[in-house]
mmCIF file of the N, C-alpha and C atoms, coordinates in Angstrom:
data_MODEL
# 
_entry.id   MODEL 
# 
loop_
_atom_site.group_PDB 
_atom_site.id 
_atom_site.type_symbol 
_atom_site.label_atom_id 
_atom_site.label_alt_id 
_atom_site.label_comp_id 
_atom_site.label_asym_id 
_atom_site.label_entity_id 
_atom_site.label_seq_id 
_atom_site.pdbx_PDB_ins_code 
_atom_site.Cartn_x 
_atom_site.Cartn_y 
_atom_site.Cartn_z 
_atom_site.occupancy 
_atom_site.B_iso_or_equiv 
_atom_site.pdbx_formal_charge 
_atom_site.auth_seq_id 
_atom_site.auth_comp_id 
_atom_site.auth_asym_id 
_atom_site.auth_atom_id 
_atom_site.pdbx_PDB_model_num 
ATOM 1   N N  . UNK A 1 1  ? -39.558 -42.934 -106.678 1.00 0.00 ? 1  UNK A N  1 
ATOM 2   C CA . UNK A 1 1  ? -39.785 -43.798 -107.802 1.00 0.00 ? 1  UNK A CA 1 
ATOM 3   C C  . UNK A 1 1  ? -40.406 -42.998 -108.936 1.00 0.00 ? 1  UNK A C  1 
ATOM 4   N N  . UNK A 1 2  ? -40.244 -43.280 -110.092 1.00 0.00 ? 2  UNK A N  1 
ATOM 5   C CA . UNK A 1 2  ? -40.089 -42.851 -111.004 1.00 0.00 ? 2  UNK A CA 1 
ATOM 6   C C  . UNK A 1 2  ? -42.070 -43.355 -111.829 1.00 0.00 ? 2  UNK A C  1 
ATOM 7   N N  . UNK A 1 3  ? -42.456 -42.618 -112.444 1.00 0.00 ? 3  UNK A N  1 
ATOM 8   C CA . UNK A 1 3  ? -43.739 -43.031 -113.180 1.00 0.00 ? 3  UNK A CA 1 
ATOM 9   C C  . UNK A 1 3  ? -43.765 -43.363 -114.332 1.00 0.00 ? 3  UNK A C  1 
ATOM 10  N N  . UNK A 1 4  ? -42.335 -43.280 -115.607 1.00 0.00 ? 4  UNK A N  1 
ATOM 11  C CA . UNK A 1 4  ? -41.757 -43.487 -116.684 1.00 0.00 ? 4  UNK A CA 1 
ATOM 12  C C  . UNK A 1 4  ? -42.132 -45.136 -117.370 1.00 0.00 ? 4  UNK A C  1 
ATOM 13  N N  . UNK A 1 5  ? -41.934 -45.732 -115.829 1.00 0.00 ? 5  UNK A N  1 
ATOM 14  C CA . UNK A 1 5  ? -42.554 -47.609 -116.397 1.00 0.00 ? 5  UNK A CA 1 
ATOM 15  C C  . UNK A 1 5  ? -44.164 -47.714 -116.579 1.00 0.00 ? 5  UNK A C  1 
ATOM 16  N N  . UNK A 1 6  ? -44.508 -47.128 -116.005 1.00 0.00 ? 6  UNK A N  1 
ATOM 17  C CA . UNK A 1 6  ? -45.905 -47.097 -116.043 1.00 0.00 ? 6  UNK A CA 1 
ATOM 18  C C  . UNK A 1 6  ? -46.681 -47.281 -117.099 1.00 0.00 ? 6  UNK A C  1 
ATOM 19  N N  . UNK A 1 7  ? -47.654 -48.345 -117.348 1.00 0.00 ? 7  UNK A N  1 
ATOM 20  C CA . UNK A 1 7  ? -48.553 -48.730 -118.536 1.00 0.00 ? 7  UNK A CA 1 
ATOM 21  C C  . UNK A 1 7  ? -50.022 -48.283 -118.382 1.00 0.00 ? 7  UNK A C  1 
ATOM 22  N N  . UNK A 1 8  ? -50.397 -47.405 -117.407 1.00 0.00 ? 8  UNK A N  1 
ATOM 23  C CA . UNK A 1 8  ? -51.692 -47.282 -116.607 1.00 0.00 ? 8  UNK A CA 1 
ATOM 24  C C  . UNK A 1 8  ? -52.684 -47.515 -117.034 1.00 0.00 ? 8  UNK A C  1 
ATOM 25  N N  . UNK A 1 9  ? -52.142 -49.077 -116.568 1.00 0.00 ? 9  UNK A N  1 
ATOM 26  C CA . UNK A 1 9  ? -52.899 -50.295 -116.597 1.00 0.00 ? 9  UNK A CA 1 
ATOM 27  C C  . UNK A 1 9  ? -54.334 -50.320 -115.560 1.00 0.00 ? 9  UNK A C  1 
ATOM 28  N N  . UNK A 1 10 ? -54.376 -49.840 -114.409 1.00 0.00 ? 10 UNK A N  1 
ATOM 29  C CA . UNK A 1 10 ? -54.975 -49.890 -113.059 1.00 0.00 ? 10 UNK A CA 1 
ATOM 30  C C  . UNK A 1 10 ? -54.662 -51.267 -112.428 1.00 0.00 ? 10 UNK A C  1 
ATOM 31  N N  . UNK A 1 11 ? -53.800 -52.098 -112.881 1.00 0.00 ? 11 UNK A N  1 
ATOM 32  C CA . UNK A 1 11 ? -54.385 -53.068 -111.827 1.00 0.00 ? 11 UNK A CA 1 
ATOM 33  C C  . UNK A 1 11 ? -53.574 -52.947 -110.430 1.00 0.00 ? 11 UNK A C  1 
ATOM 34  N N  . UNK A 1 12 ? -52.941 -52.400 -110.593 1.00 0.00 ? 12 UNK A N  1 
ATOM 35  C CA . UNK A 1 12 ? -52.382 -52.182 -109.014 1.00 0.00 ? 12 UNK A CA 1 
ATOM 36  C C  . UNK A 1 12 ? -52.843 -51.265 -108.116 1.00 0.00 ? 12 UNK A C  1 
ATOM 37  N N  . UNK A 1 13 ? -54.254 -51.189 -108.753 1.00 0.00 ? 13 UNK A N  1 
ATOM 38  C CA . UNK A 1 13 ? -55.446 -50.275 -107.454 1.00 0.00 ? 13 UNK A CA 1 
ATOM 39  C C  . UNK A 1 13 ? -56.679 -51.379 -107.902 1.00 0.00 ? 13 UNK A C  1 
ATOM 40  N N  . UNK A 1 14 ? -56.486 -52.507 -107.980 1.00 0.00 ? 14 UNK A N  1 
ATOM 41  C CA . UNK A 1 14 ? -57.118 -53.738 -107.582 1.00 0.00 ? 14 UNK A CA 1 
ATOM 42  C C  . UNK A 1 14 ? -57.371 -54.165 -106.078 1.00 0.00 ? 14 UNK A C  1 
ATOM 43  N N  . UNK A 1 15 ? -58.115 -54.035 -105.070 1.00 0.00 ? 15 UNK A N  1 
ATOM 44  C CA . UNK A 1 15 ? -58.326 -54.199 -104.099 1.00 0.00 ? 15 UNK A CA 1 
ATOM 45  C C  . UNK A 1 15 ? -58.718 -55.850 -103.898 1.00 0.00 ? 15 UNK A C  1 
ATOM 46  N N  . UNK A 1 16 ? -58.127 -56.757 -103.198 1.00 0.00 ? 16 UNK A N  1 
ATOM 47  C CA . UNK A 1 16 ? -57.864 -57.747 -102.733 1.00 0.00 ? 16 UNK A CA 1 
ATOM 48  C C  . UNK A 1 16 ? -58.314 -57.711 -101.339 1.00 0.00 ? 16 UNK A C  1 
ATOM 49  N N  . UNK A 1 17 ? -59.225 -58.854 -100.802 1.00 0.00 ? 17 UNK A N  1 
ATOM 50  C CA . UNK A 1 17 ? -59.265 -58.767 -99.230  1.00 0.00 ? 17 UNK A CA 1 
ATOM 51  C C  . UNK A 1 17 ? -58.182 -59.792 -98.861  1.00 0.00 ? 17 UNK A C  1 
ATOM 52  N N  . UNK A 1 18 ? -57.276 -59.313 -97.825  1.00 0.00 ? 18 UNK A N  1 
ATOM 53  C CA . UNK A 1 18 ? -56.440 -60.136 -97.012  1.00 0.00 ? 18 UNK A CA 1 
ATOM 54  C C  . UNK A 1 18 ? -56.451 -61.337 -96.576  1.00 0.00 ? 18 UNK A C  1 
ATOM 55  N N  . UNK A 1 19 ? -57.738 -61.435 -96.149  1.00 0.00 ? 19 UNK A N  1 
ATOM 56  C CA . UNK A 1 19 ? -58.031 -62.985 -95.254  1.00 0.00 ? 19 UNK A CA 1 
ATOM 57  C C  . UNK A 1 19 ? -58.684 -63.988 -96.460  1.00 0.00 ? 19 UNK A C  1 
ATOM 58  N N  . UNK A 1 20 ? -59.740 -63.061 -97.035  1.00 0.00 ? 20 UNK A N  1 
ATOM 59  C CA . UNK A 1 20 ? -60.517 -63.823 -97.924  1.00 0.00 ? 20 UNK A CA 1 
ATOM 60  C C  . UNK A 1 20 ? -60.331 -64.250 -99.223  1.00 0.00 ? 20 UNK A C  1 
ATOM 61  N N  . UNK A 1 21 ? -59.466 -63.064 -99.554  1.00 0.00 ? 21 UNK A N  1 
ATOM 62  C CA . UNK A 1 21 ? -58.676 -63.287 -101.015 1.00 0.00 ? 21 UNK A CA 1 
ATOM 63  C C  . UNK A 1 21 ? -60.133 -62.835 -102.133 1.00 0.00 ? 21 UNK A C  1 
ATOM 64  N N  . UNK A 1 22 ? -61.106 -62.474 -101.362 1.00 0.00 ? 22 UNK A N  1 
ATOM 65  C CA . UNK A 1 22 ? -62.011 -61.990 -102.714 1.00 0.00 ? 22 UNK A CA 1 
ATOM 66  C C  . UNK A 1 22 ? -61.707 -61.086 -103.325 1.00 0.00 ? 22 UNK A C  1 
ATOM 67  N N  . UNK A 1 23 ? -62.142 -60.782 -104.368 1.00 0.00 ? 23 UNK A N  1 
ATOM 68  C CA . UNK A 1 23 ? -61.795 -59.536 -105.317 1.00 0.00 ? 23 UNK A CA 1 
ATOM 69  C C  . UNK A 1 23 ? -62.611 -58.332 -104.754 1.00 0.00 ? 23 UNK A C  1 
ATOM 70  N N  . UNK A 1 24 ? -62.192 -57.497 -105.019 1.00 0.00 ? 24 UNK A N  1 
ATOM 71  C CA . UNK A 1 24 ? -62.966 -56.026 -104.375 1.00 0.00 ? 24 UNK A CA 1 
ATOM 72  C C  . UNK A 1 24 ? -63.303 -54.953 -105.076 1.00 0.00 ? 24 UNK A C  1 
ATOM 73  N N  . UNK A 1 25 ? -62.587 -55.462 -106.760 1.00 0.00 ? 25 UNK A N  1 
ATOM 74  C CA . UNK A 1 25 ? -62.739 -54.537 -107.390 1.00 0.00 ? 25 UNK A CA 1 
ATOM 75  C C  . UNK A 1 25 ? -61.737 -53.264 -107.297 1.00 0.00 ? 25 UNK A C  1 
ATOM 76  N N  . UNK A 1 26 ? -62.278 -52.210 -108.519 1.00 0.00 ? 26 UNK A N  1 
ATOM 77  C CA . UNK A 1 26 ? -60.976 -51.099 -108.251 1.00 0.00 ? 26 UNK A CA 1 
ATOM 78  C C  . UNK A 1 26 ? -60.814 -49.769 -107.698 1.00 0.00 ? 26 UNK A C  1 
ATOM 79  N N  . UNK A 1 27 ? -60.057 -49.802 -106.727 1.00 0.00 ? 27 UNK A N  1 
ATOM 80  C CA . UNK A 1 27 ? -59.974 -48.195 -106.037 1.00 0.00 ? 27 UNK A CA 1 
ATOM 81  C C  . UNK A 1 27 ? -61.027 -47.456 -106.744 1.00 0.00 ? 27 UNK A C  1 
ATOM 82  N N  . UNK A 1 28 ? -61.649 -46.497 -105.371 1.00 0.00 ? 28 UNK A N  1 
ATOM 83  C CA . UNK A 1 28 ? -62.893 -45.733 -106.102 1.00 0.00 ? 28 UNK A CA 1 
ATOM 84  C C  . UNK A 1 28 ? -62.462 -44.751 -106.500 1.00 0.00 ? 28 UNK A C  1 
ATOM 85  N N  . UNK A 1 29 ? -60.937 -44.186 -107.022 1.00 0.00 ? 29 UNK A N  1 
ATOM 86  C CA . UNK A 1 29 ? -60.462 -43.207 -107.165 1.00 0.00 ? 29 UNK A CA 1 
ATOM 87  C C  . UNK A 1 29 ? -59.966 -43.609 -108.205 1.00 0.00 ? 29 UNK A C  1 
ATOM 88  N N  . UNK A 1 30 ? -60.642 -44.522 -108.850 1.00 0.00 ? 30 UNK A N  1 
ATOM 89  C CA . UNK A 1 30 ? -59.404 -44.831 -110.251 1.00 0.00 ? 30 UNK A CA 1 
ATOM 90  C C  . UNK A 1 30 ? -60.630 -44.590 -111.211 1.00 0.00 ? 30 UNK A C  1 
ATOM 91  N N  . UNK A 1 31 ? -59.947 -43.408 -112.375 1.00 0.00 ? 31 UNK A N  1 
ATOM 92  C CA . UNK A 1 31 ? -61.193 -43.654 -113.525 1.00 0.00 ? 31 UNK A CA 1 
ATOM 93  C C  . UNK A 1 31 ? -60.734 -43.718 -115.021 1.00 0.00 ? 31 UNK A C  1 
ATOM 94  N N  . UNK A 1 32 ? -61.473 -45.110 -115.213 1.00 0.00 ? 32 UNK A N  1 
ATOM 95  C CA . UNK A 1 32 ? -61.450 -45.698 -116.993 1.00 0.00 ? 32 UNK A CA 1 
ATOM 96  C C  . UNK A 1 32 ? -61.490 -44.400 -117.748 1.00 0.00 ? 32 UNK A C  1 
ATOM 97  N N  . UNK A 1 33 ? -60.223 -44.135 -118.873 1.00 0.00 ? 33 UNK A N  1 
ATOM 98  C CA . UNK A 1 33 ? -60.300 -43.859 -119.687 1.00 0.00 ? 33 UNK A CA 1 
ATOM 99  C C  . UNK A 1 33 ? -60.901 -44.405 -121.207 1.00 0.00 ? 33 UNK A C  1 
ATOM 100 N N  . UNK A 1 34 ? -61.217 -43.576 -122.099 1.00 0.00 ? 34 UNK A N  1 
ATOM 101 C CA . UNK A 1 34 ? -61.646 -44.027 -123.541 1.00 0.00 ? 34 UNK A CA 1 
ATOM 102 C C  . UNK A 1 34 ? -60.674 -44.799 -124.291 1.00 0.00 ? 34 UNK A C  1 
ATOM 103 N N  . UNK A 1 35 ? -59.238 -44.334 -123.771 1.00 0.00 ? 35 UNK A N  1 
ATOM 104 C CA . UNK A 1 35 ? -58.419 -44.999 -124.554 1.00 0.00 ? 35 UNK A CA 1 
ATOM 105 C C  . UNK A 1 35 ? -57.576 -46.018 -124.253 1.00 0.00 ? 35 UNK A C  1 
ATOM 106 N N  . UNK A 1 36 ? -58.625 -46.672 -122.680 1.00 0.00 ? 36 UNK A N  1 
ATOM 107 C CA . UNK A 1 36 ? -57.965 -48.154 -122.075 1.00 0.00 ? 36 UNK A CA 1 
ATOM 108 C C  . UNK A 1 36 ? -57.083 -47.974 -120.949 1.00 0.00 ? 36 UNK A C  1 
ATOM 109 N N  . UNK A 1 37 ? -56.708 -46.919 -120.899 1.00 0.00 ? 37 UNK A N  1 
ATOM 110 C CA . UNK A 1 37 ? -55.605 -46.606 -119.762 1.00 0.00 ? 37 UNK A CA 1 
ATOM 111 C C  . UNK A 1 37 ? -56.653 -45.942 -118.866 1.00 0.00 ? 37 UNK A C  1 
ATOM 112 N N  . UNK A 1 38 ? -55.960 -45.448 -117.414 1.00 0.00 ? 38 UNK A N  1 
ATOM 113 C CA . UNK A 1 38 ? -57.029 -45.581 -116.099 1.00 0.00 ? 38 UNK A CA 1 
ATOM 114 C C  . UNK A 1 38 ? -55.649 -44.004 -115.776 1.00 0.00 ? 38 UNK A C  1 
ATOM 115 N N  . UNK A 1 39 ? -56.485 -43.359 -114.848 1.00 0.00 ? 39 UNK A N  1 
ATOM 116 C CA . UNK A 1 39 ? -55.900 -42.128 -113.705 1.00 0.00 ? 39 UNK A CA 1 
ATOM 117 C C  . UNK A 1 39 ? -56.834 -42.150 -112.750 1.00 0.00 ? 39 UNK A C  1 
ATOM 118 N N  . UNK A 1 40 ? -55.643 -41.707 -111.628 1.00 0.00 ? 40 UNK A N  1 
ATOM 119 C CA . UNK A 1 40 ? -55.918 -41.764 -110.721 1.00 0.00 ? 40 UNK A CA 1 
ATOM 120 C C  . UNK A 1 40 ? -56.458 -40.466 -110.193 1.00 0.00 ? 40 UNK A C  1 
ATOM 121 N N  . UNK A 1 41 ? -57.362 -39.865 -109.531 1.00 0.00 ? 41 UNK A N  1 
ATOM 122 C CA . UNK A 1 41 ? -58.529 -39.036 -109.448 1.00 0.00 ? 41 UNK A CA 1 
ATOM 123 C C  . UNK A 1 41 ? -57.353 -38.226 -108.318 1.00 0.00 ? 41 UNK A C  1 
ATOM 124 N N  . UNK A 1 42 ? -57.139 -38.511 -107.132 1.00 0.00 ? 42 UNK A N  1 
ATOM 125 C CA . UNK A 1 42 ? -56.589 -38.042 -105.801 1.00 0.00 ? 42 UNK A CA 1 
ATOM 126 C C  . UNK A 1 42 ? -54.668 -38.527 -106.519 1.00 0.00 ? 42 UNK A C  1 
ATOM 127 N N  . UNK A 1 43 ? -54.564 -38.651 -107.451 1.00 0.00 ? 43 UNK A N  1 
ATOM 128 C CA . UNK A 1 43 ? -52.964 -38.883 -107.543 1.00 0.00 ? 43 UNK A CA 1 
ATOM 129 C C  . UNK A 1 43 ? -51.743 -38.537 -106.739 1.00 0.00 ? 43 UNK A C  1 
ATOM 130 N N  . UNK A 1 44 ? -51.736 -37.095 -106.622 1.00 0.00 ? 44 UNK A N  1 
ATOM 131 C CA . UNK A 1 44 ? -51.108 -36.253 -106.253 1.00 0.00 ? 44 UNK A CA 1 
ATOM 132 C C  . UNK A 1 44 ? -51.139 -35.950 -104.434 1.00 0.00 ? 44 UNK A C  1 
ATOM 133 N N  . UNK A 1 45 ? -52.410 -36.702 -104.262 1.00 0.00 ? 45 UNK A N  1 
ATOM 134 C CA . UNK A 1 45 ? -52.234 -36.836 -102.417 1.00 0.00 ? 45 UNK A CA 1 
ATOM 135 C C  . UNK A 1 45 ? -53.160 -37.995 -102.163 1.00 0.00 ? 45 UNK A C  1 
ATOM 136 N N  . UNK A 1 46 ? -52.206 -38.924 -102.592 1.00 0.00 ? 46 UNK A N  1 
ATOM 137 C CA . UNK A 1 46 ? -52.569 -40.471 -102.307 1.00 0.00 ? 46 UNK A CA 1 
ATOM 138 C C  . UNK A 1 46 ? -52.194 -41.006 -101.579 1.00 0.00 ? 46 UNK A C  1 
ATOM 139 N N  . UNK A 1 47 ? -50.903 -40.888 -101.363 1.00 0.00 ? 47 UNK A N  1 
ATOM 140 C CA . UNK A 1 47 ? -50.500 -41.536 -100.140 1.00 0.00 ? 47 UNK A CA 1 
ATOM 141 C C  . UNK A 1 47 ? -50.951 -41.570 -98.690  1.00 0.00 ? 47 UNK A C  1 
ATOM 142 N N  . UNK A 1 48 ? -50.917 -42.906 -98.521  1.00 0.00 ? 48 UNK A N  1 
ATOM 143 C CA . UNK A 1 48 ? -51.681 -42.824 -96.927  1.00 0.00 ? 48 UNK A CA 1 
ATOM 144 C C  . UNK A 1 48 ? -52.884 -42.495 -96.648  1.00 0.00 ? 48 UNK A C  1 
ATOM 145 N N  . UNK A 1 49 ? -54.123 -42.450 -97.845  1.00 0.00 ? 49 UNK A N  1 
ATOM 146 C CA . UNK A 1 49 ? -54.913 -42.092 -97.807  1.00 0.00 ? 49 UNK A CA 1 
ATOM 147 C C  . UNK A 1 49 ? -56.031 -43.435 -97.470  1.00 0.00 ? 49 UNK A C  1 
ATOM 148 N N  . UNK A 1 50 ? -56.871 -43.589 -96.625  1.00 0.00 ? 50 UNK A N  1 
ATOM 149 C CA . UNK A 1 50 ? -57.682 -44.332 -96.348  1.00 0.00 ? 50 UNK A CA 1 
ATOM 150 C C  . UNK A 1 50 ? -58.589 -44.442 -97.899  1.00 0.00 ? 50 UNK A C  1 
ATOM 151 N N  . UNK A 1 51 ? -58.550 -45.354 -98.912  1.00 0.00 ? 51 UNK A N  1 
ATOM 152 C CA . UNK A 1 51 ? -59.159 -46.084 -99.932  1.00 0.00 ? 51 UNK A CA 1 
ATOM 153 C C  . UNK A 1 51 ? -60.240 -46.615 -100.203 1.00 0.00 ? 51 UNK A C  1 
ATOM 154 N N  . UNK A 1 52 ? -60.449 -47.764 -98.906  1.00 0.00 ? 52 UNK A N  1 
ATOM 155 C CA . UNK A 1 52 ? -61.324 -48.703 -98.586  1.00 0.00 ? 52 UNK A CA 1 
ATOM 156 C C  . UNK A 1 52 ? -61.835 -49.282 -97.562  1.00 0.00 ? 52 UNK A C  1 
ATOM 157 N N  . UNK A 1 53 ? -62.459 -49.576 -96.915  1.00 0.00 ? 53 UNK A N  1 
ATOM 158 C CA . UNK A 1 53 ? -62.481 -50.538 -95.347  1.00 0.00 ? 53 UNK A CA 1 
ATOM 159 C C  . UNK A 1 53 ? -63.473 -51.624 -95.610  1.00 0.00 ? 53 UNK A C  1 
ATOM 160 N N  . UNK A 1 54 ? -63.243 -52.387 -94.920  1.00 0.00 ? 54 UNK A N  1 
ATOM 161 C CA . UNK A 1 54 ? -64.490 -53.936 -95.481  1.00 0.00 ? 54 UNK A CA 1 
ATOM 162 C C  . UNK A 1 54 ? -64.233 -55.075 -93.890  1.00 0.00 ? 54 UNK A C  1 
ATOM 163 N N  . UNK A 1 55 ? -65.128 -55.155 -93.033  1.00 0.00 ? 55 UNK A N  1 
ATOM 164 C CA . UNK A 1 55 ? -64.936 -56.212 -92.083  1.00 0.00 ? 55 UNK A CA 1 
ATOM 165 C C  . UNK A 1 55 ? -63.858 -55.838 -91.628  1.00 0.00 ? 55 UNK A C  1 
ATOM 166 N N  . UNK A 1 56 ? -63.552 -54.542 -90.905  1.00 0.00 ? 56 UNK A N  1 
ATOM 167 C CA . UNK A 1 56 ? -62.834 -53.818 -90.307  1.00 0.00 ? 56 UNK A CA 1 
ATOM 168 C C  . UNK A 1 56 ? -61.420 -53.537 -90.922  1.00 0.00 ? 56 UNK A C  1 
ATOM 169 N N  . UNK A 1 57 ? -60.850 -53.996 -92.039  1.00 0.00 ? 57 UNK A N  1 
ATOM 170 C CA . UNK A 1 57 ? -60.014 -54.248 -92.748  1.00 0.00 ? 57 UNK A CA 1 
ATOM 171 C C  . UNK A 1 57 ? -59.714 -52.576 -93.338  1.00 0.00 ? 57 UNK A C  1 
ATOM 172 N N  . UNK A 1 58 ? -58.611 -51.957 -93.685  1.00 0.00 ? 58 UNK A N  1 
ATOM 173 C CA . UNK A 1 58 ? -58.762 -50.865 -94.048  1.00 0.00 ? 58 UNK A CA 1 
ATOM 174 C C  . UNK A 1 58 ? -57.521 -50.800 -94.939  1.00 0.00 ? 58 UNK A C  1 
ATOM 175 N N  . UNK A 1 59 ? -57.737 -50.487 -96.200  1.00 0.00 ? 59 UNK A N  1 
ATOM 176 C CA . UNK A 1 59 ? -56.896 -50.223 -97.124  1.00 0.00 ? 59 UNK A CA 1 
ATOM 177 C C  . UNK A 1 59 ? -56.317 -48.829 -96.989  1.00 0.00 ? 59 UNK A C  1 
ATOM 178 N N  . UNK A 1 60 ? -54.957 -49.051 -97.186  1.00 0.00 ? 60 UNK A N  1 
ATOM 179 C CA . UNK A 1 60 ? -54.582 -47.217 -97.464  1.00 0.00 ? 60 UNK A CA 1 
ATOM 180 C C  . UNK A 1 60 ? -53.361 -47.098 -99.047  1.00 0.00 ? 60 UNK A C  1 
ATOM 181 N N  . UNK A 1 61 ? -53.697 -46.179 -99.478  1.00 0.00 ? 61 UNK A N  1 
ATOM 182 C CA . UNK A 1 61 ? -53.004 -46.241 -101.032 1.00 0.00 ? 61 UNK A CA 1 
ATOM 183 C C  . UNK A 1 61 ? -51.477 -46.040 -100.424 1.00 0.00 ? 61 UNK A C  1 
ATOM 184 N N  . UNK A 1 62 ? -50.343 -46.709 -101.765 1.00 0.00 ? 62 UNK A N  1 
ATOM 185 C CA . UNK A 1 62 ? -49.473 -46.518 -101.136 1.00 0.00 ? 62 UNK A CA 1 
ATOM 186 C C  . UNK A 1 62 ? -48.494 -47.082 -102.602 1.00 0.00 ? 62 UNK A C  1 
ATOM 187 N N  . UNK A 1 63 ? -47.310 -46.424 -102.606 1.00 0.00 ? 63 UNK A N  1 
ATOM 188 C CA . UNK A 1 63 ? -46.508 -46.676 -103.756 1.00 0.00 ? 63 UNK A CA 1 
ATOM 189 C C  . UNK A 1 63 ? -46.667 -48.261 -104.663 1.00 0.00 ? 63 UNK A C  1 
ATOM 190 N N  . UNK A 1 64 ? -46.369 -48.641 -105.822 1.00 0.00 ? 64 UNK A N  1 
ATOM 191 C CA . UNK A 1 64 ? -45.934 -49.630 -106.133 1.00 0.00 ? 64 UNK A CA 1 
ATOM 192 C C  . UNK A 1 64 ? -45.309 -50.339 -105.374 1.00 0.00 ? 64 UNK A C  1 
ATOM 193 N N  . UNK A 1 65 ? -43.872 -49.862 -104.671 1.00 0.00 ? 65 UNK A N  1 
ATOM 194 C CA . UNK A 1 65 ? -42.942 -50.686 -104.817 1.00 0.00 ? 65 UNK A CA 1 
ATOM 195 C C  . UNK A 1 65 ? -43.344 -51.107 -103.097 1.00 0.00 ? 65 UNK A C  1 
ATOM 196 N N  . UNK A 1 66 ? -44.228 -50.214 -102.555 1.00 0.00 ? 66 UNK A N  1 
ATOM 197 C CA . UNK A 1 66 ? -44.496 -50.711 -101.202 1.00 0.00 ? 66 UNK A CA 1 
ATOM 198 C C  . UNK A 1 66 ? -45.578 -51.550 -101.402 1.00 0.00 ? 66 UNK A C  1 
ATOM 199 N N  . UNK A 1 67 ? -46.222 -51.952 -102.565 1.00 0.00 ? 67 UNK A N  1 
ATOM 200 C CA . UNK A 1 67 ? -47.757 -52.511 -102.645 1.00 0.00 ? 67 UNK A CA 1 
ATOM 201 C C  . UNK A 1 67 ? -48.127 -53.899 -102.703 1.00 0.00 ? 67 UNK A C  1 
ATOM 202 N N  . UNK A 1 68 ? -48.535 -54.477 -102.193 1.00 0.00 ? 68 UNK A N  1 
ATOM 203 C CA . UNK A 1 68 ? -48.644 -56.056 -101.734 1.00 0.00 ? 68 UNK A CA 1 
ATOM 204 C C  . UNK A 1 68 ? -49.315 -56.793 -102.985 1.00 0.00 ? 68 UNK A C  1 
ATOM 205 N N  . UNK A 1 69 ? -49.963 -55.426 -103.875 1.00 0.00 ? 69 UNK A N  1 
ATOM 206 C CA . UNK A 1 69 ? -50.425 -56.242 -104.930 1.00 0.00 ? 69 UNK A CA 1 
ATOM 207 C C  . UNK A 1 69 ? -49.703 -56.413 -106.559 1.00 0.00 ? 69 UNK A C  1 
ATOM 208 N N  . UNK A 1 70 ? -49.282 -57.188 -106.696 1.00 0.00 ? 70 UNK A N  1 
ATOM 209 C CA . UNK A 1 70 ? -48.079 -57.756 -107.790 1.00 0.00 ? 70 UNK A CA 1 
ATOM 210 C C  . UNK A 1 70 ? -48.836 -57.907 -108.859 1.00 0.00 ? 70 UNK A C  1 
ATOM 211 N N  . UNK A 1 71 ? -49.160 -56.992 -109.768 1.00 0.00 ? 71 UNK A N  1 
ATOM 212 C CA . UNK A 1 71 ? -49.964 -57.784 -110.944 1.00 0.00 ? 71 UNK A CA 1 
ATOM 213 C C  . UNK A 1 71 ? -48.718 -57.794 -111.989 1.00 0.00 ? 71 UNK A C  1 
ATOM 214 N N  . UNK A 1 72 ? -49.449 -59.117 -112.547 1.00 0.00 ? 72 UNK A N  1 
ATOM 215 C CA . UNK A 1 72 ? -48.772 -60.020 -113.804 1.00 0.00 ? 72 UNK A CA 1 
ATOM 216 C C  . UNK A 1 72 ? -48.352 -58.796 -114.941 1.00 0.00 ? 72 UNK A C  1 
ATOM 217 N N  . UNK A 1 73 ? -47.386 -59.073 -115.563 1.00 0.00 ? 73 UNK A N  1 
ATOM 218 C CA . UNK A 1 73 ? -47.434 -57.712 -116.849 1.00 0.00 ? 73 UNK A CA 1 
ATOM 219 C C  . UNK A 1 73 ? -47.039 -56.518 -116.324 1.00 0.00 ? 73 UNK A C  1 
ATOM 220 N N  . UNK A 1 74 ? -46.827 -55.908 -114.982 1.00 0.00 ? 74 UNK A N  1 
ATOM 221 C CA . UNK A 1 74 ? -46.259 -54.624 -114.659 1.00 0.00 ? 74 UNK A CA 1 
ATOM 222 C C  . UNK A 1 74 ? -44.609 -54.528 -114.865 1.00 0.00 ? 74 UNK A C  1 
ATOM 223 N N  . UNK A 1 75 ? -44.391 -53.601 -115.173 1.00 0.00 ? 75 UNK A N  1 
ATOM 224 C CA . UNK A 1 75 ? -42.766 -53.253 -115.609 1.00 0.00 ? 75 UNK A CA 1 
ATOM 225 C C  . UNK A 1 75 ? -42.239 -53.239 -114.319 1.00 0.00 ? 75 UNK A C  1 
ATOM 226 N N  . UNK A 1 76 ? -43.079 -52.639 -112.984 1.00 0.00 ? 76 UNK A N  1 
ATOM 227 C CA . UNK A 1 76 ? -42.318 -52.152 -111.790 1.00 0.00 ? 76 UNK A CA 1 
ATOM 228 C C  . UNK A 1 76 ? -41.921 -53.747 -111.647 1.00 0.00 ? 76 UNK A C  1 
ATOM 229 N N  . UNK A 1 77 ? -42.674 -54.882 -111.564 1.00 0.00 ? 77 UNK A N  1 
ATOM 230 C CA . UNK A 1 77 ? -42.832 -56.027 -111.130 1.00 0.00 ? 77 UNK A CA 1 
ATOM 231 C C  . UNK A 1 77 ? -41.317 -56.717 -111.594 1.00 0.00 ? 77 UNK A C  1 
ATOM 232 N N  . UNK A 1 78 ? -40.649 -56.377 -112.808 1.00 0.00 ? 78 UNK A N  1 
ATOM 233 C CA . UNK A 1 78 ? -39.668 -57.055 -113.587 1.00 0.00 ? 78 UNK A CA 1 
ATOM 234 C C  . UNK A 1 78 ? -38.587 -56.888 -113.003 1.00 0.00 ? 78 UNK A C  1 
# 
């Protein structure tokens, strides 16, 4: 997949809990830029990388198009 659609936005390193649906806030590998857009710190060896864990729950980073989290406004999403 291609990175060309990309608005880097961050919200698709929005962490969501599964069961609870609380917000979790954003990947600790994601960092705010000055000019509104976000990068990703570990980009380049992200995949499959353990992210997060919470109440045994364990996030691992993983493409867009494999990513459970759909935010509103993404191009991949269209």
């Amino acid at each position: 997949m291609s990175d060309d659609k990309c608005k880097r936005c961050g919200e698709c390193c929005r962490l969501t809990h599964p069961v609870t649906n609380a917000d979790l806030g954003y990947c600790k590998h994601l960092k705010f830029n000055e000019d509104g857009t976000t990068t990703c710190l570990i980009y380049d060896d992200r995949i499959n990388k353990i992210i997060y864990t919470q109440d045994g729950v364990v996030w691992y980073c993983t493409t867009i198009d494999k990513s459970k989290n759909k935010p509103k406004g993404c191009a991949y999403n269209e």
